[in-house]
Backbone as XML, in Angstrom:
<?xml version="1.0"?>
<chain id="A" units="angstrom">
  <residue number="1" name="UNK">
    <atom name="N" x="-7.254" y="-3.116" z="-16.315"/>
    <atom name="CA" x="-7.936" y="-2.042" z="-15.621"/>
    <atom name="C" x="-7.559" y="-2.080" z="-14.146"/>
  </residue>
  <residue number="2" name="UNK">
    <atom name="N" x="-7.020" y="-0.520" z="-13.305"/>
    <atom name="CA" x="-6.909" y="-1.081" z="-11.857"/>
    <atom name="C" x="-8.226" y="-1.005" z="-11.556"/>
  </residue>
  <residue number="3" name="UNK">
    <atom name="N" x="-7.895" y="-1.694" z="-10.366"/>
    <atom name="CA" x="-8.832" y="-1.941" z="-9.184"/>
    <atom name="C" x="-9.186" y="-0.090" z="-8.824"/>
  </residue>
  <residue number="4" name="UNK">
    <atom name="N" x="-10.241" y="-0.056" z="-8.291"/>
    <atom name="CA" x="-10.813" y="1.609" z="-7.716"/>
    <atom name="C" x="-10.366" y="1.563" z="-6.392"/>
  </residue>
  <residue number="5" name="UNK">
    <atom name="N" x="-10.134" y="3.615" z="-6.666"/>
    <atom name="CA" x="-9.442" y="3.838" z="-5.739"/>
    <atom name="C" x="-10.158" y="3.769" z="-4.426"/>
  </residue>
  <residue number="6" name="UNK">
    <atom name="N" x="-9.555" y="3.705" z="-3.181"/>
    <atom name="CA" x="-10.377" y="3.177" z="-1.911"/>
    <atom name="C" x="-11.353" y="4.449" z="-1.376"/>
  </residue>
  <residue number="7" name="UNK">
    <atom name="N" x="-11.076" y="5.623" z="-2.361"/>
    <atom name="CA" x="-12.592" y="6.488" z="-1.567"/>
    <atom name="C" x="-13.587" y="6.344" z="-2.663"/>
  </residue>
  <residue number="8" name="UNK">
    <atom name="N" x="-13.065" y="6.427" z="-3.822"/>
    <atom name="CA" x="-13.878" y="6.404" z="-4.771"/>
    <atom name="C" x="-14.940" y="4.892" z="-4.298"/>
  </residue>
  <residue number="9" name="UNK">
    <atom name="N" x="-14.469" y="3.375" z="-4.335"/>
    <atom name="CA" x="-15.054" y="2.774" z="-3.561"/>
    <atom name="C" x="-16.170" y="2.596" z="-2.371"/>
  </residue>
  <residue number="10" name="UNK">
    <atom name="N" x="-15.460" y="3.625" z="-1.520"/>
    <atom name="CA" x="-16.459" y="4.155" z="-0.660"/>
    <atom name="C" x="-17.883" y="4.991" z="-0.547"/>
  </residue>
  <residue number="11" name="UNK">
    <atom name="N" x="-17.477" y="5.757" z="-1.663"/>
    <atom name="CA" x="-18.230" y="6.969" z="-2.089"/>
    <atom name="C" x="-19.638" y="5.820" z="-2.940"/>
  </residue>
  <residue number="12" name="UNK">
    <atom name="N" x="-19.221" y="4.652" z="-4.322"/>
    <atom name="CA" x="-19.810" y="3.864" z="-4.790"/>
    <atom name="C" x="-20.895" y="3.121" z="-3.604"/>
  </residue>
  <residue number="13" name="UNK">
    <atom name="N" x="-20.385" y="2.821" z="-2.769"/>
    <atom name="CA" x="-21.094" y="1.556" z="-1.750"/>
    <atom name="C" x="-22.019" y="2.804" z="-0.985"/>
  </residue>
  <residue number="14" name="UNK">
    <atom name="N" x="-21.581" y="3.663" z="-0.922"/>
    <atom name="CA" x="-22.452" y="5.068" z="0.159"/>
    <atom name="C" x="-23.742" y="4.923" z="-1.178"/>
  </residue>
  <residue number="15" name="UNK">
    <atom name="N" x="-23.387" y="5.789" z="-2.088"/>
    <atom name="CA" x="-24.486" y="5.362" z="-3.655"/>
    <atom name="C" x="-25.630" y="4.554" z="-3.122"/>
  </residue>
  <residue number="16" name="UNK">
    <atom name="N" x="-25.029" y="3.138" z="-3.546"/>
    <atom name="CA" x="-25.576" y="1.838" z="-3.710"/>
    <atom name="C" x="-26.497" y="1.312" z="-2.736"/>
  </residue>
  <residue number="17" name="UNK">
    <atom name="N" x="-26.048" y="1.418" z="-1.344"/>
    <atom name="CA" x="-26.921" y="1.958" z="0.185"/>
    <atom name="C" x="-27.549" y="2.625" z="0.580"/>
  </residue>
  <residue number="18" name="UNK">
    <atom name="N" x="-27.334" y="4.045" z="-0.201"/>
    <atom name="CA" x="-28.289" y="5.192" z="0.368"/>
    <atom name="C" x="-27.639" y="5.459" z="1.422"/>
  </residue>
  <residue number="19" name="UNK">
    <atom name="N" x="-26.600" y="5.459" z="2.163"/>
    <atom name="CA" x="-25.801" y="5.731" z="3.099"/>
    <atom name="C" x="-25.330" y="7.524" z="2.820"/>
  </residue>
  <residue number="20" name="UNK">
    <atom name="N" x="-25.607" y="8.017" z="3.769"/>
    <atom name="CA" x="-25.043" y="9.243" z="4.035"/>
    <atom name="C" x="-23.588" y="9.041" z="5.161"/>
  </residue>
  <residue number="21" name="UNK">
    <atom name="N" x="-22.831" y="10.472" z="4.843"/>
    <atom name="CA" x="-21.265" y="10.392" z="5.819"/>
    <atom name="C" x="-21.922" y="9.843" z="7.456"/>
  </residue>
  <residue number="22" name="UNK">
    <atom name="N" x="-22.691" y="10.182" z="7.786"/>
    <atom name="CA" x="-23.258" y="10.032" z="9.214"/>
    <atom name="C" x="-23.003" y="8.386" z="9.222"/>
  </residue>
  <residue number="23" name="UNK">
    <atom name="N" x="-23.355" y="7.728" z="8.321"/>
    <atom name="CA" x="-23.772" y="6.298" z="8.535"/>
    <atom name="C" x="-22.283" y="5.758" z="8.688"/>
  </residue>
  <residue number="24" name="UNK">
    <atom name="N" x="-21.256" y="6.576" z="8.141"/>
    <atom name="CA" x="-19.855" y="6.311" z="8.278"/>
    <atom name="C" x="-19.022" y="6.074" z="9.476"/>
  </residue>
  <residue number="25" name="UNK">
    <atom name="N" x="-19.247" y="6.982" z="10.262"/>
    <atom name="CA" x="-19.155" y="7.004" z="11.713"/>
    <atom name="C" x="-18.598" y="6.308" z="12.256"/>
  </residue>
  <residue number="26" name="UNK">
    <atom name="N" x="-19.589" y="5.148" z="12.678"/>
    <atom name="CA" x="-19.094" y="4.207" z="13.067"/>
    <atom name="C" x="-18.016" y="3.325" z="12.875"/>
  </residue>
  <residue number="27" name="UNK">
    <atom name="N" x="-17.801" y="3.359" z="11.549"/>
    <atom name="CA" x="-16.547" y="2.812" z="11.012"/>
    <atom name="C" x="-15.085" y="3.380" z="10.981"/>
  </residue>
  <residue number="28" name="UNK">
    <atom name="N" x="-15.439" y="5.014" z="10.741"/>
    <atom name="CA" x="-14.401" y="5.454" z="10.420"/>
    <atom name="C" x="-14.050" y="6.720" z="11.750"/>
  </residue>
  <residue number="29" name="UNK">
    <atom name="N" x="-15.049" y="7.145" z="12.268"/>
    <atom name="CA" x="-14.446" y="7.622" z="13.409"/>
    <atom name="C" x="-15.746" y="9.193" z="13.304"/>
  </residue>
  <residue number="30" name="UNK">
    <atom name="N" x="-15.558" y="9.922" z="14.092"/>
    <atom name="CA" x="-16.387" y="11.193" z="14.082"/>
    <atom name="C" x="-16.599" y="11.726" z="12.985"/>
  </residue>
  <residue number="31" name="UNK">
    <atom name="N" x="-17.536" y="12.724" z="13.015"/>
    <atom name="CA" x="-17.607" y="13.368" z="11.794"/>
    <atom name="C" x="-16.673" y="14.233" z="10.857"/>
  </residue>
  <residue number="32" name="UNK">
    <atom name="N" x="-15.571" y="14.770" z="11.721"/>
    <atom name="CA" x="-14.666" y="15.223" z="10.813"/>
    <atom name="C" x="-13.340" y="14.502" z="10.559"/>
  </residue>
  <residue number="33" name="UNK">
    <atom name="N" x="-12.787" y="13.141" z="11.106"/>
    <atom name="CA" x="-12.292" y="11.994" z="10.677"/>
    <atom name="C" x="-12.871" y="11.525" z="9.249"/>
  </residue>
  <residue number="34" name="UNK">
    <atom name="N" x="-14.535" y="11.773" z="8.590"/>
    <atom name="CA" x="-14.991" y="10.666" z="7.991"/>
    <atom name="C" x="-14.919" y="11.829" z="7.093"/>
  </residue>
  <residue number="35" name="UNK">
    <atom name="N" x="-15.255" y="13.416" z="7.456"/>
    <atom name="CA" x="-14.713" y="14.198" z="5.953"/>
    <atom name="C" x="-13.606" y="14.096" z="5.590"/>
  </residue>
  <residue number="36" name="UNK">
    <atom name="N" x="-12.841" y="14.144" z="6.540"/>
    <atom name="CA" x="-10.834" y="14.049" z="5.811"/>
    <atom name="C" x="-10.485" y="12.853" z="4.948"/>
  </residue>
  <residue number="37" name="UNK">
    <atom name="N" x="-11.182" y="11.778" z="5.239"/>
    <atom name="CA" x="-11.127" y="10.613" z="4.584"/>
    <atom name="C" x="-11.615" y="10.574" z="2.877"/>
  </residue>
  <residue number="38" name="UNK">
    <atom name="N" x="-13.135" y="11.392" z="3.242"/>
    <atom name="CA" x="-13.699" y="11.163" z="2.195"/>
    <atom name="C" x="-12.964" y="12.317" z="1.267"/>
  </residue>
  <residue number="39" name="UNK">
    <atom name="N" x="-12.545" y="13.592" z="1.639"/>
    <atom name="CA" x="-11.699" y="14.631" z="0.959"/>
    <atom name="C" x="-10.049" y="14.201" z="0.725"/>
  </residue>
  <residue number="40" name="UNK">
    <atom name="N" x="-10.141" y="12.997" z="0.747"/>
    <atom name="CA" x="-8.496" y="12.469" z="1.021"/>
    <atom name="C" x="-7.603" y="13.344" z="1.420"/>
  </residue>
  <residue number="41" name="UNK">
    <atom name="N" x="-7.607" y="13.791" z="3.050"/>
    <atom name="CA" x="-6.524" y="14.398" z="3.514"/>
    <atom name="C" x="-6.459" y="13.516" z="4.671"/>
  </residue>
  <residue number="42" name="UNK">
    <atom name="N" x="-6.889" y="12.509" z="4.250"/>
    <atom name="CA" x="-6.473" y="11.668" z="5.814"/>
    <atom name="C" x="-6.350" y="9.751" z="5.545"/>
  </residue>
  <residue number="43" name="UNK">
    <atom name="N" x="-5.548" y="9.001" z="5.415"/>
    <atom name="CA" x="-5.991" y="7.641" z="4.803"/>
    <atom name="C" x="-6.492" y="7.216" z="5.959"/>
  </residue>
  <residue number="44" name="UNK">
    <atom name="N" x="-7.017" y="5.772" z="5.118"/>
    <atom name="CA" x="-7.724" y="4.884" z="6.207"/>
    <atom name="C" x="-6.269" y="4.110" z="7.222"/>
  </residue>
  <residue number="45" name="UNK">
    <atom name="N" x="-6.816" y="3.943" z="8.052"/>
    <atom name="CA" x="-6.202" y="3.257" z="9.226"/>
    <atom name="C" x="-6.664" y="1.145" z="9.027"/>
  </residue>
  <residue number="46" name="UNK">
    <atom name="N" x="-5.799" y="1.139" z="9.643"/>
    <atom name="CA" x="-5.957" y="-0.881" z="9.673"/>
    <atom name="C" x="-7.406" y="-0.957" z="9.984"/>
  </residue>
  <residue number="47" name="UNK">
    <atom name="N" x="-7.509" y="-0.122" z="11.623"/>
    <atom name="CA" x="-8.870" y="-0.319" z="11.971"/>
    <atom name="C" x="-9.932" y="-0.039" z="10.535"/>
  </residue>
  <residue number="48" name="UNK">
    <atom name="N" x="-10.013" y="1.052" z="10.696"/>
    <atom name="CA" x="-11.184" y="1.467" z="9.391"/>
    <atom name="C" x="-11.175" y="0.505" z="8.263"/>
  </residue>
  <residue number="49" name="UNK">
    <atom name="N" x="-10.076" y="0.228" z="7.723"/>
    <atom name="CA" x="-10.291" y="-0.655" z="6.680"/>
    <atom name="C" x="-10.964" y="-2.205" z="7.265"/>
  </residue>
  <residue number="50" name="UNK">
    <atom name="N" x="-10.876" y="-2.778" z="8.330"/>
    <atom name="CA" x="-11.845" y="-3.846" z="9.003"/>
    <atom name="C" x="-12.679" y="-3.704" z="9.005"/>
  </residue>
  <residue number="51" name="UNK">
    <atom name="N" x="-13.080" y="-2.614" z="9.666"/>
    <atom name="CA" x="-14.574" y="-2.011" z="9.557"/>
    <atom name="C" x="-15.460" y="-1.920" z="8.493"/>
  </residue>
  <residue number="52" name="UNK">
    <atom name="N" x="-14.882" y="-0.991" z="7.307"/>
    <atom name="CA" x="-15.672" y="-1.047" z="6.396"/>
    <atom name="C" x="-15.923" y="-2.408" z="5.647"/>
  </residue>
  <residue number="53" name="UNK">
    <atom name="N" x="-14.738" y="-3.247" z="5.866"/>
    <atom name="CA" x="-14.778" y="-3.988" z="4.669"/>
    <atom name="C" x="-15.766" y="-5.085" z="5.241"/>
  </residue>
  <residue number="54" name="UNK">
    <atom name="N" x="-15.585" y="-5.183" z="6.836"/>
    <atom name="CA" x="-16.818" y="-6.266" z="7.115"/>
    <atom name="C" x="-18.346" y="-5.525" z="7.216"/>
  </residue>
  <residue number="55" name="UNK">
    <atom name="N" x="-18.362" y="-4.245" z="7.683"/>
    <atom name="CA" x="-19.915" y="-3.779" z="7.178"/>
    <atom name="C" x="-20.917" y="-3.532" z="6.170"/>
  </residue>
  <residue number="56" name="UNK">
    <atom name="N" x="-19.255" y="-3.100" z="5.079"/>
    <atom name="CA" x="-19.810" y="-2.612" z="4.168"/>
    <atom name="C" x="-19.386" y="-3.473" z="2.455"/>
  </residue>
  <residue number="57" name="UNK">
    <atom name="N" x="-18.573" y="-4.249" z="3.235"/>
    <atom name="CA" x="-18.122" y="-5.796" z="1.906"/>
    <atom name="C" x="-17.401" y="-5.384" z="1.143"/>
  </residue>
  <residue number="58" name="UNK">
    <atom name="N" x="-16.739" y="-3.977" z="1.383"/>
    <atom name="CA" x="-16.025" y="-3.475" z="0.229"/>
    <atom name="C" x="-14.527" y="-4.146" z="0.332"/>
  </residue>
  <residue number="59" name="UNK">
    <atom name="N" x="-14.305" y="-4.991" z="-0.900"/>
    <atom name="CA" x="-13.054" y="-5.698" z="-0.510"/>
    <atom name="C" x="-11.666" y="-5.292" z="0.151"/>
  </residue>
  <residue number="60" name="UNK">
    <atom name="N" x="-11.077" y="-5.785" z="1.052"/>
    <atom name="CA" x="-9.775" y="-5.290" z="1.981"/>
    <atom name="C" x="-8.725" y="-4.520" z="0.817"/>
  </residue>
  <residue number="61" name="UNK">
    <atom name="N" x="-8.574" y="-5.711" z="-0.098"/>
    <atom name="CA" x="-7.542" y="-5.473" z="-1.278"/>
    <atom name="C" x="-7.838" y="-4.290" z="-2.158"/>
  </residue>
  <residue number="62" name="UNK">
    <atom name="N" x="-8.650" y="-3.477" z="-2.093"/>
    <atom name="CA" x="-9.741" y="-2.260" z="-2.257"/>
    <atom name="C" x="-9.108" y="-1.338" z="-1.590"/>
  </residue>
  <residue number="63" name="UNK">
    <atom name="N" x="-9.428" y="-1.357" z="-0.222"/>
    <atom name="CA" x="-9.584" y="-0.425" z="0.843"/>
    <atom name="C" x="-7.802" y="-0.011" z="1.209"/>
  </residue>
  <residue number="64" name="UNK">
    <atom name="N" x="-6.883" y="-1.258" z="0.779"/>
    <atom name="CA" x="-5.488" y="-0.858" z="1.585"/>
    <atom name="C" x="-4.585" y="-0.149" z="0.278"/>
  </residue>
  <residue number="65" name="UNK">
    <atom name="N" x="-4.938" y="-0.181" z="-0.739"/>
    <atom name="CA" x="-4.479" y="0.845" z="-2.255"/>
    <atom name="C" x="-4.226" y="2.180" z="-1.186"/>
  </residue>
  <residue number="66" name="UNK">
    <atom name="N" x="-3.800" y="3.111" z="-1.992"/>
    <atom name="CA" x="-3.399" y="4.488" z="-2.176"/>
    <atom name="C" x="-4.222" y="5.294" z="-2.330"/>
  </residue>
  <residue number="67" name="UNK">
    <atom name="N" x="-5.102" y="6.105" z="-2.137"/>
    <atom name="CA" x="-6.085" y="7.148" z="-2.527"/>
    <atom name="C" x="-5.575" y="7.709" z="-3.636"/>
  </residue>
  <residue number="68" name="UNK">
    <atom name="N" x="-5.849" y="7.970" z="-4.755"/>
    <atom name="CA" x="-5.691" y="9.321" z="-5.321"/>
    <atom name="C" x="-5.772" y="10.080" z="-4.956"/>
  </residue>
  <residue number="69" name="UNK">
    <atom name="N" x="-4.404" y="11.548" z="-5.319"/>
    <atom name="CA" x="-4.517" y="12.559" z="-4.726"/>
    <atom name="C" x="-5.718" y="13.559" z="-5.196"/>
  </residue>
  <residue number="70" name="UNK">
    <atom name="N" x="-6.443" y="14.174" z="-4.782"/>
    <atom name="CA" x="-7.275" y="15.159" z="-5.090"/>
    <atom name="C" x="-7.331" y="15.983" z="-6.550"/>
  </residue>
  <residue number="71" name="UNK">
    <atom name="N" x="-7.940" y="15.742" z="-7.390"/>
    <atom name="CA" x="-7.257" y="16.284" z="-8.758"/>
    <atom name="C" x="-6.600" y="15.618" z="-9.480"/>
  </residue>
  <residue number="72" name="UNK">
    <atom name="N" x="-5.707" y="14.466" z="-9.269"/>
    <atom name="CA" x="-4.757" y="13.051" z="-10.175"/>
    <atom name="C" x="-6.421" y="12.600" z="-10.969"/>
  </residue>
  <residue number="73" name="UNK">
    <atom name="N" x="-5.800" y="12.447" z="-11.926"/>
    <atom name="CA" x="-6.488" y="11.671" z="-12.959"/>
    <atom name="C" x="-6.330" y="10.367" z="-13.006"/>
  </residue>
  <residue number="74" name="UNK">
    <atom name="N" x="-7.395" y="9.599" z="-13.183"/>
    <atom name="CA" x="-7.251" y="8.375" z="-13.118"/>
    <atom name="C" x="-6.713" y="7.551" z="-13.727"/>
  </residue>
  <residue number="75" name="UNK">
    <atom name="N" x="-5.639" y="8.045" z="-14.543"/>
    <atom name="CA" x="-4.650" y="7.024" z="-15.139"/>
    <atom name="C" x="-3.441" y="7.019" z="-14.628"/>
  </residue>
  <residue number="76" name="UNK">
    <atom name="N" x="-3.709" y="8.615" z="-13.590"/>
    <atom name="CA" x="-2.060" y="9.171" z="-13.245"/>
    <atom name="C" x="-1.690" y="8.110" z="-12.502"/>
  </residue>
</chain>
């Protein structure tokens, strides 16, 4: 089985927290930095992936994968 993709990840730990995009912010940059991310038209950066992974524990080896493109199926 792979490992999940690094928004899908994100999106899980937002879930699991009760975290809304706002709470993202900080990690990932303004508010429309943290939609492009979460709409994958934008990957994470070195920074962001530090960030989340020490705030939010979501593993590095997680966060530095490939997004799926928008619509790819998860086997694609």
């Amino acid at each position: 089985m792979d490992p999940p993709d690094p928004v899908e990840a994100i999106r899980f730990r937002m879930e699991q927290q009760g975290l809304v995009r706002k709470d993202l912010e900080p990690m990932i940059g303004t508010r429309t930095r943290v939609a492009e991310v979460l709409n994958r038209r934008r990957p994470l950066s070195i920074t962001m992936i530090r960030k989340l992974h020490a705030k939010l524990g979501i593993p590095a080896e997680v966060l530095i994968r490939r997004p799926r493109l928008a619509g790819q199926s998860r086997r694609g």
